[in-house]
VEXBAKE-94477 format. One record per residue: x, y, z of N, C-alpha, C, O in turn; residue in three letters. Coordinates in steps of 0.02 Angstrom, whole numbers, padded with zeros to 5 digits, always signed. Atoms other than C-alpha are relative to their C-alpha. Layout:
<sites>
XYZXYZXYZXYZAla/...
</sites>
This chain:
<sites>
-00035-00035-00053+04786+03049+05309-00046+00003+00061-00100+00032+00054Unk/+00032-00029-00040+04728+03049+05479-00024+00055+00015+00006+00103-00011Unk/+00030-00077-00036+04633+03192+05560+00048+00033+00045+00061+00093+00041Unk/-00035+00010-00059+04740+03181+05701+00092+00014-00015+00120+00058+00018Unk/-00049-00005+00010+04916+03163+05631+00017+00018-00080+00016-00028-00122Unk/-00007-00026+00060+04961+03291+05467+00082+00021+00013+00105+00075-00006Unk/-00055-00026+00017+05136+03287+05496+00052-00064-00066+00110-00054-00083Unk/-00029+00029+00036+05175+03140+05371+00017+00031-00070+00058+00007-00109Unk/-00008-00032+00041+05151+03279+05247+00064+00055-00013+00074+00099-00055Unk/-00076-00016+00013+05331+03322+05284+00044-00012-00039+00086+00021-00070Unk/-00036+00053+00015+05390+03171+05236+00018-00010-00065-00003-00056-00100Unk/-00006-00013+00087+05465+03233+05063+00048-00053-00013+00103-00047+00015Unk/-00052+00063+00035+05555+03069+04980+00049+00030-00025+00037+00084-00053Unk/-00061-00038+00022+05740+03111+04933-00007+00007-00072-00020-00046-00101Unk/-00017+00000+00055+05756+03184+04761-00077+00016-00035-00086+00021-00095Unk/+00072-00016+00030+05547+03223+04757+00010+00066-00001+00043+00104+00034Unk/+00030-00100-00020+05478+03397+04709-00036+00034+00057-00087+00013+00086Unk/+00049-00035-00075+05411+03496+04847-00013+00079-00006+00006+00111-00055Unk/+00020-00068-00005+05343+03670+04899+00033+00031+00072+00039-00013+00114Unk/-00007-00029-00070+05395+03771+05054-00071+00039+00008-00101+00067-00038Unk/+00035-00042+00008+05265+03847+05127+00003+00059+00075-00007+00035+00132Unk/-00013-00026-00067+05294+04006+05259-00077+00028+00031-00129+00041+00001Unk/+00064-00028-00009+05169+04065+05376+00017+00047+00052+00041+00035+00107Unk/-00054-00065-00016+05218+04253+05409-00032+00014+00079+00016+00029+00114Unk/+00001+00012-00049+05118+04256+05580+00045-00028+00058+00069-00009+00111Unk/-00041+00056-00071+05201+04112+05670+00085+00004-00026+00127-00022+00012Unk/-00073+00010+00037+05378+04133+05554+00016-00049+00001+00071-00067+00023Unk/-00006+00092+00002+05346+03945+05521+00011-00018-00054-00026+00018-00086Unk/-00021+00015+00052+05414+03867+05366+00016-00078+00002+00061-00107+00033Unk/+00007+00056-00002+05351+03694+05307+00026-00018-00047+00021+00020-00095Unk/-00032+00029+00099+05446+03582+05151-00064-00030+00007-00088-00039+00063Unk/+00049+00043-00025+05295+03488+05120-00005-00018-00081+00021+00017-00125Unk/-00003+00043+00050+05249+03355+04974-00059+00040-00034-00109+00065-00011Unk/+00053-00032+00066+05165+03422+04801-00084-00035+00020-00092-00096+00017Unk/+00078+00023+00008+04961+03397+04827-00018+00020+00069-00079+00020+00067Unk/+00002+00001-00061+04959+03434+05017-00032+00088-00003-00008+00134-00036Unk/+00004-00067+00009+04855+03590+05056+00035+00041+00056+00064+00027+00108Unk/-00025-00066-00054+04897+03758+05127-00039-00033+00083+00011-00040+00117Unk/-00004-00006-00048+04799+03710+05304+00030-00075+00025+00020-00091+00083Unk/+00001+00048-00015+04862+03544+05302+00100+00019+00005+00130-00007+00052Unk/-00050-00030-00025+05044+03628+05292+00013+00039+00050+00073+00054+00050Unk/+00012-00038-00042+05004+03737+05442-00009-00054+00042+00035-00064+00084Unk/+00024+00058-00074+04922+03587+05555+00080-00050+00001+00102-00075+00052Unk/-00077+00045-00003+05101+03489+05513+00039+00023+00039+00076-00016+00069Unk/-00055-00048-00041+05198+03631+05605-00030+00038+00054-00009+00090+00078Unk/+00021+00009-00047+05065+03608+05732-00032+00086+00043-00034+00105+00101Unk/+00020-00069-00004+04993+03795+05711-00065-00005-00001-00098-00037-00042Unk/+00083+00006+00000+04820+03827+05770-00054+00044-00054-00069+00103-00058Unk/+00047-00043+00060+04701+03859+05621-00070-00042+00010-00079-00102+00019Unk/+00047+00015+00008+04541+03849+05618-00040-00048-00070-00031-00027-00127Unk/+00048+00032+00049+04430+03734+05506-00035-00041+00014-00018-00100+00024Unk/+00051+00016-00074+04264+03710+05597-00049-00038-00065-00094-00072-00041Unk/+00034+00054+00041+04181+03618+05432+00007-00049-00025-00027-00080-00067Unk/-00047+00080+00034+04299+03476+05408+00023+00006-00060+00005-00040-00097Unk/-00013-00022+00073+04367+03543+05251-00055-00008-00071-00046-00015-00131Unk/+00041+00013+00063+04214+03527+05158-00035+00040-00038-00088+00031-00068Unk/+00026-00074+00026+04210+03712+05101-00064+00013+00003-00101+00033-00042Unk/+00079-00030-00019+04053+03741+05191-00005+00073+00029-00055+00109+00035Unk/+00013-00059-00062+04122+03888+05305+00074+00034-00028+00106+00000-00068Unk/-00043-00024+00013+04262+04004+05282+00054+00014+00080+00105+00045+00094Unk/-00048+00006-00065+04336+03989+05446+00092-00012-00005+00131+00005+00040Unk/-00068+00014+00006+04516+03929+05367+00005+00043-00054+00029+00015-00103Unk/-00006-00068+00042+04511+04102+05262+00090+00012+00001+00112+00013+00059Unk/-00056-00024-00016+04697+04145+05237+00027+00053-00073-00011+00067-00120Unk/-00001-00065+00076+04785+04282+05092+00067-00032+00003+00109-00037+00047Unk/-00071+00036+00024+04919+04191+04994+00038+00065-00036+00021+00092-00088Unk/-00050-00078+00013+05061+04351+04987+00022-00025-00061+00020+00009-00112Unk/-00035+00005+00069+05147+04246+04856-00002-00086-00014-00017-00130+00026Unk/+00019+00088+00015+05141+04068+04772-00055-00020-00032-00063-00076-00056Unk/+00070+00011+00034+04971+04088+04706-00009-00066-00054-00052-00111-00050Unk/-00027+00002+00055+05045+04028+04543-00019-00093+00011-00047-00135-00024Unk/-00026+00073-00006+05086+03861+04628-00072-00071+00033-00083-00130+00045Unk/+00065+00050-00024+04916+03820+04686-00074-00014-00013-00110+00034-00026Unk/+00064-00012+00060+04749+03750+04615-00036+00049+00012-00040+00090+00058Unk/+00059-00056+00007+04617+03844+04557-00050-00004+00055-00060-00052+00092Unk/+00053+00026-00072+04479+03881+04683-00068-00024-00053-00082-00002-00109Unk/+00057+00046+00022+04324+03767+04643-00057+00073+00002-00052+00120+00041Unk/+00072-00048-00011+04158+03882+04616-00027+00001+00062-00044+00055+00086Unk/+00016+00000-00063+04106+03813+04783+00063+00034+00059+00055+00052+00117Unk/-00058-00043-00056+04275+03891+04866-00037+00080-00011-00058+00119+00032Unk/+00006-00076+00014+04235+04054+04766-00073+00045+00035-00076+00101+00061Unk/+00056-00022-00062+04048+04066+04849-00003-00001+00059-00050+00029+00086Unk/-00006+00002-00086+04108+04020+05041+00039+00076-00017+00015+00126+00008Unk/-00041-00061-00035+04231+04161+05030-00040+00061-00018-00036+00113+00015Unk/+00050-00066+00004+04098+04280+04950-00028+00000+00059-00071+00044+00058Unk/+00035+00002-00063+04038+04241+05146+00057+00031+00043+00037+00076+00080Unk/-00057-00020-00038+04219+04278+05230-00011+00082+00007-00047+00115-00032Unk/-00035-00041+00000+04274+04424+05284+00059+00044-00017+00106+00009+00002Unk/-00081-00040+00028+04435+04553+05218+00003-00048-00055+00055-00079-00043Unk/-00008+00031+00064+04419+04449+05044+00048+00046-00034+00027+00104-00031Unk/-00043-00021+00041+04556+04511+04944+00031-00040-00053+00009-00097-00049Unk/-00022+00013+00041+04659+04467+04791+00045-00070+00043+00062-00056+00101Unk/-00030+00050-00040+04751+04287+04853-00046-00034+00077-00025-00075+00118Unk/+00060+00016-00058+04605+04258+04987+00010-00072-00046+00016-00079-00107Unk/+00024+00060+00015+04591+04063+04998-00021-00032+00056-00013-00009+00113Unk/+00029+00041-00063+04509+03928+05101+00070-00041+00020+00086-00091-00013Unk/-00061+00055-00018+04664+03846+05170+00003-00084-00013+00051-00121-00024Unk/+00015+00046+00005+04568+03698+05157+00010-00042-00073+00037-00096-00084Unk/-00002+00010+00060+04550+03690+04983+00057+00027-00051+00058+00006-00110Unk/-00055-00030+00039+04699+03783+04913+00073-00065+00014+00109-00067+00063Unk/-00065+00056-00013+04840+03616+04877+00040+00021-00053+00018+00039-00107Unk/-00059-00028+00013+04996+03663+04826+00030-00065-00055+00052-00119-00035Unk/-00019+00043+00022+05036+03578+04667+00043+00017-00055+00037-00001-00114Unk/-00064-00006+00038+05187+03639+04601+00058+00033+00051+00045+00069+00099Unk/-00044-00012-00042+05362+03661+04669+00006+00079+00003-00008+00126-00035Unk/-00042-00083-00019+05430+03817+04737-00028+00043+00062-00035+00009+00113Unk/+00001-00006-00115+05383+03942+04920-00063+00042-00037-00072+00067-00093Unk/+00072-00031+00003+05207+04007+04946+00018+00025+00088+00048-00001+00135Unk/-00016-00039-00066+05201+04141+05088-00099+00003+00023-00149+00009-00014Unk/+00090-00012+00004+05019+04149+05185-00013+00036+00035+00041+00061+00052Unk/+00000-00056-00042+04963+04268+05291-00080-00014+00048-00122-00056+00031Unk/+00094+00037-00009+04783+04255+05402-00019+00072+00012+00021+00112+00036Unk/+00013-00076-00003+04677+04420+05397+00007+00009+00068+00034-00037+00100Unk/-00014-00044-00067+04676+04534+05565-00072-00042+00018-00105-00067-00028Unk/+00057+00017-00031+04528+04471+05676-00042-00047-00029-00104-00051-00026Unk/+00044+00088+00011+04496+04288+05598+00032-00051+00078+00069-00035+00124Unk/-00019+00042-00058+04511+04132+05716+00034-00026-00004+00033-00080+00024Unk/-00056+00027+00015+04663+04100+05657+00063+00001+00077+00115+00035+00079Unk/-00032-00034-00073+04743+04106+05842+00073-00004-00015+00085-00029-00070Unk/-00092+00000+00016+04959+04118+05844+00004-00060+00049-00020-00065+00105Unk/-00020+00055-00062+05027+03951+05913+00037+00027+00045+00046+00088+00040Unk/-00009+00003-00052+05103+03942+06061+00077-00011-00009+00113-00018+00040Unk/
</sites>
């Protein structure tokens, strides 16, 4: 996938499984293809999120709190679980957007804490 263009992760084939994913900020709601992560569902629907380490769970900058869907998305790696011991407002559903891919059907809701650099699109 380009850097540049993450909206092919729309592009659900007729009759494939998919996830919705909403993002209660912007009241944006993506279908998007099984394996695709949470910030890569957000950059598709062209919402400004931060992720200032290239997704290589170095920084917690794409911090977000999955309200619901948890269920549907992998586990966080040990290296996710020590960046966010760095984040801020860590709570229960805290994930790196980066690293959290959505790999089972059904709607995941996300939320971004109060005073991250998560800015509201436009």
């Amino acid at each position: 996938m380009s850097d540049h263009d993450h909206h092919d992760v729309l592009d659900v084939p007729e009759g494939a499984p998919f996830a919705t994913v909403h993002f209660l900020r912007d009241d944006k709601t993506a279908k998007v293809r099984l394996g695709t992560s949470v910030l890569h569902a957000g950059l598709a629907l062209d919402l400004v999120m931060e992720n200032a380490c290239g997704e290589v769970c170095a920084c917690s900058t794409c911090h977000v709190w999955v309200q619901k869907g948890t269920n549907l998305l992998s586990s966080p790696s040990d290296d996710e679980e020590d960046t966010l011991d760095k984040a801020l407002l860590v709570k229960a559903g805290s994930r790196l957007s980066c690293q959290a891919k959505i790999l089972k059907a059904g709607h995941v809701e996300v939320a971004f804490p109060p005073g991250t650099h998560q800015f509201k699109s436009h």
